[in-house]
C-alpha positions as semicolon CSV with decimal commas, in nm:
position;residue;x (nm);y (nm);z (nm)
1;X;17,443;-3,882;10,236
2;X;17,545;-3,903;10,593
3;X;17,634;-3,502;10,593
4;X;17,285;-3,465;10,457
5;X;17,129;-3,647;10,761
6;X;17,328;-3,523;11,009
7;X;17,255;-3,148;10,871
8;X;16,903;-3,266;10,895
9;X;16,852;-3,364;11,270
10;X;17,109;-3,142;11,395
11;X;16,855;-2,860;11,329
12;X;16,650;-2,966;11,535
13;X;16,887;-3,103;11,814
14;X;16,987;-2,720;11,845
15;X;16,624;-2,608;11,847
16;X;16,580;-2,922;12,095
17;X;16,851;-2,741;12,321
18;X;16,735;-2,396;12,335
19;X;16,405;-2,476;12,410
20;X;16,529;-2,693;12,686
21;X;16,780;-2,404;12,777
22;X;16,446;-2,152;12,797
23;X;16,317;-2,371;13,019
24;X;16,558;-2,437;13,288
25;X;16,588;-2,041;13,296
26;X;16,152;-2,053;13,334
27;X;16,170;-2,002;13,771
28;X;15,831;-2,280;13,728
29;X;16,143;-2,541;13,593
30;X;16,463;-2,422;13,764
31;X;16,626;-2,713;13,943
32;X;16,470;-3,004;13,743
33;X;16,744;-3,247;13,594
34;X;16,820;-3,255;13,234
35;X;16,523;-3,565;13,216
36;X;16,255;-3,377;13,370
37;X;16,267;-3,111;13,074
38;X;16,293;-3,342;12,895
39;X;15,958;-3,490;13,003
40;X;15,806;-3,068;13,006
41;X;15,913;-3,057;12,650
42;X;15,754;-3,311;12,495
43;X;15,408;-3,182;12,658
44;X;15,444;-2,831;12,537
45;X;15,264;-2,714;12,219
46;X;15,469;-2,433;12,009
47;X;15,313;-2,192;11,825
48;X;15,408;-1,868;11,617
49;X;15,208;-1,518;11,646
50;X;15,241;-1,244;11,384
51;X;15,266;-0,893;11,497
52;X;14,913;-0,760;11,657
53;X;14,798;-1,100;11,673
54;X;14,596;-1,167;12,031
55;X;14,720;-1,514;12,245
56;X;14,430;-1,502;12,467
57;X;14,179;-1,224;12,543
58;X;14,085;-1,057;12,884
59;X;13,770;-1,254;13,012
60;X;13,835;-1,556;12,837
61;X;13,931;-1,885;13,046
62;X;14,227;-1,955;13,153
63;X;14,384;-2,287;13,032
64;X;14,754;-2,280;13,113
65;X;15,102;-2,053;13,120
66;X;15,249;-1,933;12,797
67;X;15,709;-1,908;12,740
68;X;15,774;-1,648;12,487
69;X;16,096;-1,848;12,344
70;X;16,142;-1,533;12,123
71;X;15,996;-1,185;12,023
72;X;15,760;-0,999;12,267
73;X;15,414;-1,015;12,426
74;X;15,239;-0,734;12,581
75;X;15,001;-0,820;12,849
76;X;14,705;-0,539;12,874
77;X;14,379;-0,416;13,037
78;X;14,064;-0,383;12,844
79;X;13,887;-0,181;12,763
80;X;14,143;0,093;12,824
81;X;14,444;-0,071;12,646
82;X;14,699;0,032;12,938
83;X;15,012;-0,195;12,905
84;X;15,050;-0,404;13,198
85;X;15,366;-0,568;13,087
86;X;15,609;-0,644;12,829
87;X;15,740;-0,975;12,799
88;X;16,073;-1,124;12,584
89;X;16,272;-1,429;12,529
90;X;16,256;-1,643;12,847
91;X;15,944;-1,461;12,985
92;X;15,650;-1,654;13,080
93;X;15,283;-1,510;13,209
94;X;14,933;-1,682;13,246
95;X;15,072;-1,927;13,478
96;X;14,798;-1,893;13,732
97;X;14,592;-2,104;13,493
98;X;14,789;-2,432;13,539
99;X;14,587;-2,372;13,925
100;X;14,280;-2,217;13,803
101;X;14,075;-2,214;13,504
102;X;13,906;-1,802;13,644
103;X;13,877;-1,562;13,359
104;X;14,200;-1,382;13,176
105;X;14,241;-1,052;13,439
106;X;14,435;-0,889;13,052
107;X;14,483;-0,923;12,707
108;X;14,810;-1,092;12,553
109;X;14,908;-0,972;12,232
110;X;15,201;-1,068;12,026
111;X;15,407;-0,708;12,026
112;X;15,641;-0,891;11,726
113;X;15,658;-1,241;11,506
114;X;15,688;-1,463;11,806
115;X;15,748;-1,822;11,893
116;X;15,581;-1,921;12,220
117;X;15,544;-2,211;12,397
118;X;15,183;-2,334;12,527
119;X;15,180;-2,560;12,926
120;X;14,841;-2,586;12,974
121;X;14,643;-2,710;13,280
122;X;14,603;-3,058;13,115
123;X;14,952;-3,118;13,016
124;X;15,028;-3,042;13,426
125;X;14,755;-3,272;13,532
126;X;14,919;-3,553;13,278
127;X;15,246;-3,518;13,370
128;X;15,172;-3,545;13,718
129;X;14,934;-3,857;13,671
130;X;15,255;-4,003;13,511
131;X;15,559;-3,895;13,709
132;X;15,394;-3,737;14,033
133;X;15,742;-3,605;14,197
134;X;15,798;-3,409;13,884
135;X;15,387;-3,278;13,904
136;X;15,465;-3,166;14,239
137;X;15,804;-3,011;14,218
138;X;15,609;-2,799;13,955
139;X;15,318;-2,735;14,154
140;X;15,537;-2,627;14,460
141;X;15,754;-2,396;14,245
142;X;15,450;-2,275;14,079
143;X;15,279;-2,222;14,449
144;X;15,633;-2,064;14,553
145;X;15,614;-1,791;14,297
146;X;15,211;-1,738;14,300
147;X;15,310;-1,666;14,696
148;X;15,553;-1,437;14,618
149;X;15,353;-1,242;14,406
150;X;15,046;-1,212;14,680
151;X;15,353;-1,069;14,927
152;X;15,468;-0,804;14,662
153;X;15,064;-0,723;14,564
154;X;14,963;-0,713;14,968
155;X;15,275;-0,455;15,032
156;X;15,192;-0,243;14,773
157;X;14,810;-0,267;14,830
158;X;14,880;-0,161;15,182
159;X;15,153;0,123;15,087
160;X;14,886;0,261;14,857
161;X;14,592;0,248;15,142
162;X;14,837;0,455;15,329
163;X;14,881;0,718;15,071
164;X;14,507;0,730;15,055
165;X;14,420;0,765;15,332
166;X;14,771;1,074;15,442
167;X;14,543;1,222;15,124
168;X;14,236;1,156;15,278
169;X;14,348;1,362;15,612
170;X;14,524;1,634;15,463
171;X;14,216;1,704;15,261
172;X;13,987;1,716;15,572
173;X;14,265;1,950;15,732
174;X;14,308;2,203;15,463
């Protein structure tokens, strides 16, 4: 009987631990002690997506980040379908909505059967009202990598202005 228990719950210990090993990989959770996932993972909501199967829509409001734990998500523009990005185990995206509940800027679609893992705005706001060093170790990490992001988008925003505008003169030369 006790072999038949311990098969039982040692399932879902090891599920237990590789969630909790996605999420220290997650850059939002990097750093936080074995406790603080701890505290993430009881907050997060889990869900499966079949193949083709849309996790939230261009235009629609943003409520939190999404963890593909595994498969793959594809993240694209409407109406024209262009891919943006694929995602894969370990890969998160939506993340600007723990900050901002603004409109979906793409499309996430479920590219295979995938497991994914739902933070959403509240959960932050919760877990924050509860343990606020953990909320803002979050936030800052969060604000850290939202940062980094602007830097990458300004430099290439700028790089392609140039281009422009060395297409711009050599038209009105030749």
């Amino acid at each position: 009987m006790d072999s038949l228990w311990g098969n039982l719950f040692k399932g879902e210990r090891k599920k237990k631990e590789h969630i909790l090993g996605v999420l220290k990989d997650i850059p939002i959770f990097q750093g936080l002690n074995p406790r603080e996932l701890d505290c993430i993972d009881r907050v997060l909501h889990k869900r499966q997506y079949d193949t083709d199967e849309v996790i939230f829509s261009q235009g629609s409001m943003g409520a939190g980040m999404y963890i593909v734990v595994d498969g793959s998500v594809k993240i694209i523009t409407e109406p024209s379908g262009d891919t943006v990005a694929e995602l894969g185990d370990g890969e998160f995206f939506g993340e600007i909505a723990l900050l901002d509940e603004s409109p979906r800027s793409a499309t996430a679609v479920a590219m295979t059967p995938c497991t994914v893992l739902g933070f959403f705005q509240g959960d932050l706001f919760g877990l924050t009202e509860r343990n606020p060093r953990l909320g803002i170790k979050i936030v800052l990490k969060l604000s850290r990598i939202i940062g980094r992001r602007l830097i990458t988008a300004n430099a290439q925003a700028h790089s392609l202005q140039e281009e422009l505008n060395s297409l711009k003169a050599g038209k009105a030369g030749g």
